[in-house]
C-alpha positions as CSV (number, residue, x, y, z in Angstrom):
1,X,0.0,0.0,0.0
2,X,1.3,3.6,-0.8
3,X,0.0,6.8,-0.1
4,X,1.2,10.3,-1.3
5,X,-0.8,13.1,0.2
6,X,-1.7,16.7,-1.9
7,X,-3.5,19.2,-1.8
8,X,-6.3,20.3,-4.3
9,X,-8.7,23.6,-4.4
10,X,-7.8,23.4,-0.8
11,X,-9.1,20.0,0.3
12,X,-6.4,17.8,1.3
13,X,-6.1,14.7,-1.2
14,X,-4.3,11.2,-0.4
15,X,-3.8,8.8,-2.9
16,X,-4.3,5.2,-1.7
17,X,-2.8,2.4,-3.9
18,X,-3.5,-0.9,-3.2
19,X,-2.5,-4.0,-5.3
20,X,-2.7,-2.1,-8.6
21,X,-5.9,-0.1,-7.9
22,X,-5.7,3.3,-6.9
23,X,-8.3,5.9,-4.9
24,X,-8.1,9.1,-4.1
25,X,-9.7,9.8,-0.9
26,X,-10.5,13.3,0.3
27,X,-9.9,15.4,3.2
28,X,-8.5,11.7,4.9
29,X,-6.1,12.6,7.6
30,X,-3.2,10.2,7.6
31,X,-1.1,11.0,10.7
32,X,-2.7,12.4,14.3
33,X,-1.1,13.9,16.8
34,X,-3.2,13.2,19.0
35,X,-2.4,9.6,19.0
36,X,1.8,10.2,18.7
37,X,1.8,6.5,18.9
38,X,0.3,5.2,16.3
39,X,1.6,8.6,14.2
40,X,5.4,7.4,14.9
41,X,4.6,4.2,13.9
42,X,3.0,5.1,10.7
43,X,5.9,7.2,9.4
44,X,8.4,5.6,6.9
45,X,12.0,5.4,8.7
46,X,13.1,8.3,7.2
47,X,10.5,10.4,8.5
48,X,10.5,8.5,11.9
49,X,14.6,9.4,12.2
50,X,13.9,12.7,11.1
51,X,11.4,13.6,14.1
52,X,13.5,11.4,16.6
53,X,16.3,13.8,15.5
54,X,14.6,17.0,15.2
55,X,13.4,16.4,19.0
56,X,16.6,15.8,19.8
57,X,17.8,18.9,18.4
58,X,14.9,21.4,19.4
59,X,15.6,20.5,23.1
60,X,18.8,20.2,23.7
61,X,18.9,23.9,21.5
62,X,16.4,25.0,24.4
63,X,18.0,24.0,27.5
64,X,21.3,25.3,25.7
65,X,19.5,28.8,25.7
66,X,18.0,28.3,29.7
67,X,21.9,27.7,30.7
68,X,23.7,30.8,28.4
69,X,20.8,32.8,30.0
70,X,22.9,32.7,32.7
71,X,26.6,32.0,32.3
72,X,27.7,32.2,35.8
73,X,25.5,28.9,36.4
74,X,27.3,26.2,34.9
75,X,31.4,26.0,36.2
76,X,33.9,27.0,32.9
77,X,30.8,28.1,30.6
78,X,32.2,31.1,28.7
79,X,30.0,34.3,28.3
80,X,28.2,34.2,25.3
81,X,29.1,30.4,24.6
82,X,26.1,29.1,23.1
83,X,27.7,26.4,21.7
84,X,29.5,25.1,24.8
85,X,25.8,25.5,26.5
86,X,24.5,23.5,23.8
87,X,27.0,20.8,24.1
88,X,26.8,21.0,27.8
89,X,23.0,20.1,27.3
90,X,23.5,17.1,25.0
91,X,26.2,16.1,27.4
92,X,23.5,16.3,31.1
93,X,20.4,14.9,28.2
94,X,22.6,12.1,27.7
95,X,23.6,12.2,31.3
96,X,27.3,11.9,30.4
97,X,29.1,14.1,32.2
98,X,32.2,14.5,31.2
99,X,33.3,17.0,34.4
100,X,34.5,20.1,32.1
101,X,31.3,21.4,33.1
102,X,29.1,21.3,35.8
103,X,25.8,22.9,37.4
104,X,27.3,25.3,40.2
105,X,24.7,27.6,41.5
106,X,20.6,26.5,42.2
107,X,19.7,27.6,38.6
108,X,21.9,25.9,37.3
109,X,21.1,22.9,39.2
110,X,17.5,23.3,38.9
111,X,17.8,23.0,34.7
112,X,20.1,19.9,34.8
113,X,17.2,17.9,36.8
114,X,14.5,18.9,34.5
115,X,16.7,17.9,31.7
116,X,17.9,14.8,33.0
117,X,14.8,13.8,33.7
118,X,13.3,15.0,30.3
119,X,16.0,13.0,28.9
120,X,15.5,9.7,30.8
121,X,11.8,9.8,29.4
122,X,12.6,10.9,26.0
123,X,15.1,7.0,26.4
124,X,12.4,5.2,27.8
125,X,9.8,6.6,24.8
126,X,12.3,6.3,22.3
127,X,14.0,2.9,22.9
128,X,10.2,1.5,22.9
129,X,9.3,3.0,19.7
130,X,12.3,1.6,18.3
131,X,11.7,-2.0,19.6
132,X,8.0,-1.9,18.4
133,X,9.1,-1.4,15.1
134,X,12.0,-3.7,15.1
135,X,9.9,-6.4,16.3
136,X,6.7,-6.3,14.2
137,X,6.8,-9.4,12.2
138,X,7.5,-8.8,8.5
139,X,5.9,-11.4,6.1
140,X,7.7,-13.2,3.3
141,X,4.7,-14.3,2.1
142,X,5.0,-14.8,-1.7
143,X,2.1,-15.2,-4.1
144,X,2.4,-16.0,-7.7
145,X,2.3,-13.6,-10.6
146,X,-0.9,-15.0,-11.9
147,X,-4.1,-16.6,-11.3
148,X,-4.9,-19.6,-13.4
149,X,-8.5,-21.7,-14.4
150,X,-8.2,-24.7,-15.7
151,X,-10.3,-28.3,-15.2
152,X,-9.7,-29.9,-11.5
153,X,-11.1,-32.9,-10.8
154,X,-13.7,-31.8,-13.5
155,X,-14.7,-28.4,-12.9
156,X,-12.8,-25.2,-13.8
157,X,-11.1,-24.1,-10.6
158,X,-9.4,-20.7,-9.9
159,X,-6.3,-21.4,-8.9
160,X,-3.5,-19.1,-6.9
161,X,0.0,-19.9,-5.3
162,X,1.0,-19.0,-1.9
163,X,4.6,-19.4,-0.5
164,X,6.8,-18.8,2.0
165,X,10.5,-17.4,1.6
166,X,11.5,-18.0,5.0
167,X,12.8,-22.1,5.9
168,X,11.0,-21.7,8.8
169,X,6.6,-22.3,9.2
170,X,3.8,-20.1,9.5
171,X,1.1,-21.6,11.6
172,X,-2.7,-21.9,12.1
173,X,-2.6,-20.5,8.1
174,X,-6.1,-18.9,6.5
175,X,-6.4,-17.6,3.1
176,X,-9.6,-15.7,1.5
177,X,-10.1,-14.9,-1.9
178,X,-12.4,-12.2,-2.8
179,X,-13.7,-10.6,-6.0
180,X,-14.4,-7.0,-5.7
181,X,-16.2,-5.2,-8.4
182,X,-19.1,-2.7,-10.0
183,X,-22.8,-4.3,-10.0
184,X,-26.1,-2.4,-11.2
185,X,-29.3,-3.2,-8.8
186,X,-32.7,-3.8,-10.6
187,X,-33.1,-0.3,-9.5
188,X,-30.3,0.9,-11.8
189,X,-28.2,1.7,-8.9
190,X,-24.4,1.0,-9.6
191,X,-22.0,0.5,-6.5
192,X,-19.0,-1.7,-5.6
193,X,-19.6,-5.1,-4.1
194,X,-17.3,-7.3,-2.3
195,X,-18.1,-11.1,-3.0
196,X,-16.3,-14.2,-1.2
197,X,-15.6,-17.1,-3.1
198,X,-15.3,-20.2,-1.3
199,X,-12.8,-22.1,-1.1
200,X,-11.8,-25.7,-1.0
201,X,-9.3,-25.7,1.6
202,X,-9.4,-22.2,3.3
203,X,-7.4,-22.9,6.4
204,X,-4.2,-24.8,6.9
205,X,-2.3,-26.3,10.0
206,X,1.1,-24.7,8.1
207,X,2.6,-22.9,5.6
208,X,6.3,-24.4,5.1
209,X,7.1,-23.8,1.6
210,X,4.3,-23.7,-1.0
211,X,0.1,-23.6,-0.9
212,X,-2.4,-23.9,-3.2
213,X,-5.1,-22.2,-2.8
214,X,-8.3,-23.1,-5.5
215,X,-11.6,-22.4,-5.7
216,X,-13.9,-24.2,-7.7
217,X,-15.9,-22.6,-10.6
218,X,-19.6,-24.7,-10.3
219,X,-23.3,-23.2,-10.7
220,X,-23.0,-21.8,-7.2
221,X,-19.9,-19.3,-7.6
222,X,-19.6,-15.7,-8.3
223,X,-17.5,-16.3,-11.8
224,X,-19.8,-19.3,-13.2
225,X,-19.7,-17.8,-16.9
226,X,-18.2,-14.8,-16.0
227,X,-15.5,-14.1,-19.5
228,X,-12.2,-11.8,-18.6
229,X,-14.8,-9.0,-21.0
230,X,-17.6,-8.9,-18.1
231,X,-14.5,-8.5,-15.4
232,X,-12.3,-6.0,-17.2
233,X,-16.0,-4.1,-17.9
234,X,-16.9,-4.3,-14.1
235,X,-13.5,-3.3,-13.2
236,X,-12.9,-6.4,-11.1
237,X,-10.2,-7.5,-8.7
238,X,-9.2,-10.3,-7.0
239,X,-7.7,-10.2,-3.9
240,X,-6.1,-13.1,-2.1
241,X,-5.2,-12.3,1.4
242,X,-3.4,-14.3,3.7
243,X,-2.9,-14.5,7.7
244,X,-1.3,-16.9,10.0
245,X,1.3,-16.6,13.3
246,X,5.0,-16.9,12.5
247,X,6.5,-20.1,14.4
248,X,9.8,-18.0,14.9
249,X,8.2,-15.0,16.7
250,X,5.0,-16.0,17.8
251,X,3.1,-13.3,16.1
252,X,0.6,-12.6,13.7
253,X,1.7,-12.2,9.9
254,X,-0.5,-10.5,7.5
255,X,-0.1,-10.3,3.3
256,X,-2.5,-9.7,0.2
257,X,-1.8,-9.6,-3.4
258,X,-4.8,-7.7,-6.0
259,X,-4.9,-9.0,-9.1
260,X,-6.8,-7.6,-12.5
261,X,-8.1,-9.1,-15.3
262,X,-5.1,-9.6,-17.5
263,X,-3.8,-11.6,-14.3
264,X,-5.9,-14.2,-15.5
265,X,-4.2,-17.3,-17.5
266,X,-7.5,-19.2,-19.0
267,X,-6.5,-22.8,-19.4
268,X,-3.2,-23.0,-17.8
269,X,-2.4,-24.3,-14.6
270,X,0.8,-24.2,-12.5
271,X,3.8,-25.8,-12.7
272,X,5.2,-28.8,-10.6
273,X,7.9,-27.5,-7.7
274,X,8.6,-30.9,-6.6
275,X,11.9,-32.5,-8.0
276,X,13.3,-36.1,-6.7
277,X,17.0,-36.6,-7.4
278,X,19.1,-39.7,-8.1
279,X,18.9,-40.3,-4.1
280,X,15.6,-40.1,-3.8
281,X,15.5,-37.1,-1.7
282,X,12.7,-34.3,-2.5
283,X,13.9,-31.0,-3.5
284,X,11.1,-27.8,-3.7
285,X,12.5,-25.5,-6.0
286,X,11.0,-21.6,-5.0
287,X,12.9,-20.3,-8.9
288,X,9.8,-22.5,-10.6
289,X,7.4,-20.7,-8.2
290,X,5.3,-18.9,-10.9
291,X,6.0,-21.8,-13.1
292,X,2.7,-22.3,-15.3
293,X,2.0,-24.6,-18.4
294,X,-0.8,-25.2,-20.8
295,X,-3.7,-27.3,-20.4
């Protein structure tokens, strides 16, 4: 998903992409302040960096000016040094200390135990923003390039490929598969309608390497005589989503692919990963992962 945020005849605008699909929604607020939380952890990590710095900078710049206000507080601080104030206040945030300096009058002292302490929160808030970030799981989730259809066990079945990049498992593994797209009511009314289609295997005990996910194309589902024309008209898109917990980290793992039209292979279905050598052992081979062949 990627947003870039404008502005146009004064309303803000944010462009939404997801899969290959994009929406522009309007007057959408993407960061609060309110909620600093969730705001750090929605910036990229160049914008995250760049407010961690920009704290760091704005404060230490302040309590540089509270101690060249008055000189005569702080032991060896020249008149007029606001540079040796400001280093003397990244020094006390940091609570270093290197003894050149030091608080020598109630002032003095007064400002180095605000800052200290404003420094040991700004740690503790930090290093826990840091570590929530560092620790959310990221997925290596991999889904094929395309969808196919093609006859399974005697009925056209959708077909997409799910795999994992990682040697290690995904557990307690559930997929969905959803076809999202313009209808018209009897009353003429057009909207967009998100449709489930079912499928034959939706949840899994594992993921180690490779899944196939299919569902089957009878009377009952949303596609039965659908052609690629009626989808590419309806501006259809499929979107296979995937969730599960990772066996490394005990967390949740989430991961979604869109897919249009033209992502469609009619009468092709996917290619075989497994290979057995001359020793009989079983190799899975992730280079044939979007491997597809002709029916």
């Amino acid at each position: 998903m990627r947003r870039v945020a404008g502005r146009h005849g004064g309303r803000r605008e944010t462009l939404v992409q997801v899969g290959t699909g994009e929406v522009i929604i309007t007057d959408a607020v993407r960061y609060t302040w309110r909620d600093p939380y969730h705001a750090m952890l929605s910036l990229g990590w160049r914008g995250f960096l760049g407010v961690i710095l920009g704290y760091y900078v704005v404060v230490n710049v302040a309590f540089g000016a509270l101690y060249a206000l008055n000189p005569s507080s702080i032991a060896n601080l020249p008149a007029g040094g606001v540079g040796s104030a400001f280093f003397f206040s990244v020094e006390t945030f940091a609570t270093v200390g290197y003894g050149v300096m030091a608080p020598q009058t109630p002032y003095g002292h007064i400002v180095a135990t605000v800052e200290i302490f404003v420094g040991l929160l700004s740690t503790a808030v930090i290093t826990g923003l840091l570590f929530v970030r560092f620790s959310r799981p990221r997925p290596s989730v991999m889904f094929s390039r395309h969808l196919t259809i093609s006859p399974y066990d005697g009925l056209p079945t959708l077909m997409a490929r799910i795999g994992n990049r990682r040697a290690g498992a995904v557990l307690q593994v559930e997929a969905r598969l959803v076809l999202i797209g313009k209808y018209r009511t009897q009353e003429g009314y057009e909207h967009w309608r998100a449709v489930d289609l079912a499928l034959t295997r939706p949840r899994g005990h594992m993921l180690t390497l490779s899944w196939m996910v299919m569902h089957r194309i009878d009377d009952t589902s949303p596609l039965h005589g659908v052609t690629v024309e009626q989808l590419v008209e309806m501006d259809a898109q499929l979107i296979v989503s995937f969730t599960g917990t990772d066996q490394t980290l005990a967390a949740p793992v989430h991961a979604m692919r869109a897919y249009d039209p033209p992502d469609l292979l009619w009468g092709h279905r996917f290619g075989d990963m497994l290979r057995v050598d001359a020793g009989g052992r079983t190799h899975i081979e992730l280079a044939r992962f979007d491997d597809v062949v002709a029916v």
